[in-house]
N, C-alpha and C positions, 0 to 999 in steps of 0.2 A: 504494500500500500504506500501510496506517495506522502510523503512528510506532511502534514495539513498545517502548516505555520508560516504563515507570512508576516514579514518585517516591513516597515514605511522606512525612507529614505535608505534605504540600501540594508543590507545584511550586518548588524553590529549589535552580537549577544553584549558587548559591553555598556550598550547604549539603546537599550530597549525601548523604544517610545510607543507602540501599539502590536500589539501580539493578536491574529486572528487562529481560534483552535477550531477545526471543523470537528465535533462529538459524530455526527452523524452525517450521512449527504443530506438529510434535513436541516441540519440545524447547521448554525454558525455563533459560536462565542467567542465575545470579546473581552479584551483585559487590558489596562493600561497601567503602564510601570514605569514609578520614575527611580534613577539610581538612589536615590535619597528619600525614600518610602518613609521609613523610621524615624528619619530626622526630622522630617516635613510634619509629621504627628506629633513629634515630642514641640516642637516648633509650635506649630497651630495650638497646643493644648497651655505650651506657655503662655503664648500672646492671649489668649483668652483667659487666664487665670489672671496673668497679669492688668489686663484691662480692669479686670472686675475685684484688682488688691490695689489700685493706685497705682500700678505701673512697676511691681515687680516684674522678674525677668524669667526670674525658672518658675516651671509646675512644681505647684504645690501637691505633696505628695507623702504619705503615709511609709513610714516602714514597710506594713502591709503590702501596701501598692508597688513597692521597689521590687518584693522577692517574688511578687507574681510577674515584674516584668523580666528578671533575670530567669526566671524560670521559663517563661514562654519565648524568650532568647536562646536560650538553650536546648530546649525540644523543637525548636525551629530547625536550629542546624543538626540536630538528631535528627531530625525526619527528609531533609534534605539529603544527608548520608545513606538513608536504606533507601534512594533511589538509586544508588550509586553501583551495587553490586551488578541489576540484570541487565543495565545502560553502557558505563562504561567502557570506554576501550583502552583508553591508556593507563599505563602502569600509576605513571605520578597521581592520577587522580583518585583511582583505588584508594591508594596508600595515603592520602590527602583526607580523604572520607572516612579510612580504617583511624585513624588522626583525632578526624572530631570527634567523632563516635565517642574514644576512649577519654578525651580531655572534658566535651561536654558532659559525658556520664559520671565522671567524678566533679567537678563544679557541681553539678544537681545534688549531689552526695551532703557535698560540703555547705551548700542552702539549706537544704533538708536537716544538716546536723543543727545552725547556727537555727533556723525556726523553731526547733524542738528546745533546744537549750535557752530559747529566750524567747519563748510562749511567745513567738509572732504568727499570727494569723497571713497566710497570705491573700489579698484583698483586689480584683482587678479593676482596673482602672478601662478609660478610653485609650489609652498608649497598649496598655497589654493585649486590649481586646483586638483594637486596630491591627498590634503585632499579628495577631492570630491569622487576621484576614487576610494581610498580604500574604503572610507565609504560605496560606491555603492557594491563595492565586497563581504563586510564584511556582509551588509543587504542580498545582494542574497542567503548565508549562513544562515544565520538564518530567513530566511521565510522558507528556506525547513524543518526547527525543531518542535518538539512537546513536549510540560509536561516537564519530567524532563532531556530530553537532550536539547531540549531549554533554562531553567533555567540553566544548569551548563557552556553553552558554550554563552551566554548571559551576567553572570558575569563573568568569566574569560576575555570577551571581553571589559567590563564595565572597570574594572583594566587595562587594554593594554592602554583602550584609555583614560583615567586620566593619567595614566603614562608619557606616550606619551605627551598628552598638555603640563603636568607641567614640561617637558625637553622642548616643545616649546617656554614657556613664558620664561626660563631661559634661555637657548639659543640664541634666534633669537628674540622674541618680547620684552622685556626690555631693549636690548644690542641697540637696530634701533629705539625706540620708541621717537618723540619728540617733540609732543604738551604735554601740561602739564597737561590738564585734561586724555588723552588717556592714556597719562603715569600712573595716579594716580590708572585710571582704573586697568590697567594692571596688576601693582604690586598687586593692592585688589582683583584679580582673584584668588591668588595663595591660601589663605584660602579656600575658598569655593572647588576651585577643591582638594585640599590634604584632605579636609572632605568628598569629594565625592570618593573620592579611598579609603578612609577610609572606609565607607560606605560599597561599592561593595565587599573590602577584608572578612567584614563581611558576605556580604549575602552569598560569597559563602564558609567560614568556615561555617556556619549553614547546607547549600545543604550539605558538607561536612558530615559532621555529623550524617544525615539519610544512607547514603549508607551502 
């Protein structure tokens, strides 16, 4: 069956601007993505809090509200990884995916400890839930991929959403964060994920490479 996904202005998984998925020869859906998804919501949600505080800058946000979006941060890039196994074709990406798998399973570990040990509720917000949404949109995208156009639009997707986080934790979840263990967490997010965009810029200079 022929790939059902058509790109506007030319073919650029790094620069998605309208995704057409045929589900059926009935039907046609559509989906619009901007590289800066996450941010654009963490953004909207400030300016609106802000408006309505006299003109603060960051969302106003609950402990609660942080470890549901670190949470749905993390099974986002889980659940982009188990598309990775019956898709892929190159090695780096595999290995890229076997990566998050193991790093975001342990983060969730270590939320999960830090909720328990200090009776936090996690609580979702319109950042977490939006998180959800895109992520759902961004997966229905790439299940319809194969071989090597899966792998290039698969990392370019990897980079958006490391991006993305690491304006989130800057942003919104350090600025609101304020038990002092969630805090610590927080802040020791930000290596690991700038290793992980490090990481993805890599796998796909390599994809890069073969074309």
């Amino acid at each position: 069956m022929t790939l059902p996904v058509l790109w506007t202005h030319g073919w650029r998984p790094d620069n998605v601007r309208l995704i057409l998925i045929a589900r059926s020869p009935m039907r046609l859906t559509m989906r619009r993505f901007s590289r800066s998804s996450c941010v654009a919501l963490v953004a909207t949600l400030a300016c609106h809090r802000g408006a309505s505080s006299g003109g603060s800058t960051a969302p106003q946000m609950s402990d609660g509200n942080i470890v549901a979006i670190i949470l749905a941060a993390n099974n986002t890039d889980l659940n982009y990884a188990k598309l990775v196994p019956a898709r892929a074709r190159a090695a780096e990406v595999k290995a890229f995916a076997n990566r998050m798998t193991t790093d975001h399973t342990a983060l969730n570990a270590r939320v999960n400890e830090i909720v328990r040990m200090n009776a936090i509720t996690p609580e979702d917000n319109s950042v977490s839930l939006d998180f959800r949404d895109h992520s759902a949109a961004r997966r229905d995208v790439l299940r319809e991929l194969q071989g090597a156009t899966f792998d290039s639009v698969y990392a370019a997707n990897e980079i958006s959403y490391h991006q993305e986080l690491l304006a989130a934790i800057d942003g919104a979840l350090i600025p609101n964060v304020r038990n002092a263990e969630l805090r610590e967490f927080v802040i020791g997010l930000k290596p690991p994920v700038a290793a992980h965009l490090a990481h993805a810029e890599q796998v796909r200079a390599a994809l890069a490479s073969r074309k």
